[in-house]
C-alpha positions as CSV (number, residue, x, y, z in Angstrom):
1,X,11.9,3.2,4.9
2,X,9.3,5.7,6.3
3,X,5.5,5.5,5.7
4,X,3.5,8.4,6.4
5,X,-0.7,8.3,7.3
6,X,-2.8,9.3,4.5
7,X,-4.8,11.2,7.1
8,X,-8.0,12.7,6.3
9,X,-8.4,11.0,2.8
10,X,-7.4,8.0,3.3
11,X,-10.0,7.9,6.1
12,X,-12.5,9.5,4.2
13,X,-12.3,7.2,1.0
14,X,-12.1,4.1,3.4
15,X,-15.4,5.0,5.1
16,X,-17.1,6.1,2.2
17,X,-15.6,3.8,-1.1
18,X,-15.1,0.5,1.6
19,X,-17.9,0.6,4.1
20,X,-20.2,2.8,2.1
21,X,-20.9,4.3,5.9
22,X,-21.7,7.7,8.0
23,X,-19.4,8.6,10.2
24,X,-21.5,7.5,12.9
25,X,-21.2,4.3,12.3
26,X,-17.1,4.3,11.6
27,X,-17.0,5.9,15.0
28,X,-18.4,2.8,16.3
29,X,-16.4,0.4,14.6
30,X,-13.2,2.3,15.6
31,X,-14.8,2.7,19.5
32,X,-14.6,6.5,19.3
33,X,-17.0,9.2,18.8
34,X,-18.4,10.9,15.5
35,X,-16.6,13.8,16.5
36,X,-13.1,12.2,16.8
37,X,-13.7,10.4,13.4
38,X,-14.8,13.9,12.1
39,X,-11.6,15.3,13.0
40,X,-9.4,12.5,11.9
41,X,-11.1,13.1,8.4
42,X,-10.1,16.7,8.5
43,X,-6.8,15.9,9.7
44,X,-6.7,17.5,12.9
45,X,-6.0,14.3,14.9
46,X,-4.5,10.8,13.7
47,X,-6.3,7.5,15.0
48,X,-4.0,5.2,17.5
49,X,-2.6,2.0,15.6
50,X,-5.5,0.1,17.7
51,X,-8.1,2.2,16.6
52,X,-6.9,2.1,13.0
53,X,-6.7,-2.2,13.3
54,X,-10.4,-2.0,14.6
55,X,-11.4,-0.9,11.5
56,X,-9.4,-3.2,9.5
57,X,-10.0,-6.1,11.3
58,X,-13.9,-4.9,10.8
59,X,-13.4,-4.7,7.0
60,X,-11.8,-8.6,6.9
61,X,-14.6,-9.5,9.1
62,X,-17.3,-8.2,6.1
63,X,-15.2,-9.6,3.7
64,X,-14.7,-6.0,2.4
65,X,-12.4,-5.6,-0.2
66,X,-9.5,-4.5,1.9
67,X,-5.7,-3.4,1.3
68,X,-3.6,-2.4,4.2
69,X,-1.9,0.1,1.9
70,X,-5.1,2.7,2.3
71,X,-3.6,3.5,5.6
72,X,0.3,4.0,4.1
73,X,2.1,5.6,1.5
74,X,5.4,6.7,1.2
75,X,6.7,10.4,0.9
76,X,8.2,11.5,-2.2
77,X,11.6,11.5,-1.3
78,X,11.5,8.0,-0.3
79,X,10.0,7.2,-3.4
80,X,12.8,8.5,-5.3
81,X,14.8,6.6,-3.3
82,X,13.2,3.6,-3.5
83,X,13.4,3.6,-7.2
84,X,17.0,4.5,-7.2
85,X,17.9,1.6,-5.2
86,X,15.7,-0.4,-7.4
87,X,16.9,0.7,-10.2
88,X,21.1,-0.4,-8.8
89,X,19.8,-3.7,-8.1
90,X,19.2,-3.5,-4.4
91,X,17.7,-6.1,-2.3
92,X,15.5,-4.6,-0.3
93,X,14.2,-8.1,1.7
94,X,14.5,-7.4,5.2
95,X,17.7,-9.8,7.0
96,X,16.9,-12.9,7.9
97,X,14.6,-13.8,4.4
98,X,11.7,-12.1,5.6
């Protein structure tokens, strides 16, 4: 399965629906500057894995309410697919149980 970064919205609405916060301050929490939040907003760059935990780990920390799925969607097509295997009956656990 592929998962794709929301990118600029996903950014966006976390900083301003989770942490009610300036970009200033979401720079800080991320350890970057306003101008690289700024441009991960817009879309122009994407944040490392690291960067994006900071924030997470940030949000737990605040006891914000917090779903790792803001960072992660699926793209249409694998949607599609997803429900057509869902629909067959698939089993779509991992091997091993996991």
């Amino acid at each position: 399965m592929v998962f794709m970064l929301f990118g600029m919205n996903a950014l966006l609405r976390i900083r301003k629906r989770v942490f009610r916060q300036t970009q200033v301050v979401m720079a800080g929490i991320a350890g970057v500057d306003q101008s690289t939040w700024s441009r991960w907003e817009r879309g122009v760059r994407s944040p490392t894995l690291e960067e994006l935990g900071r924030v997470r780990s940030e949000a737990i920390r605040l006891q914000l309410p917090w779903d790792d799925a803001f960072f992660f969607t699926l793209s249409s097509k694998n949607k599609r697919q997803r429900a057509t295997s869902q629909k067959r009956g698939a089993d779509l656990t991992p091997q091993g149980g996991r």
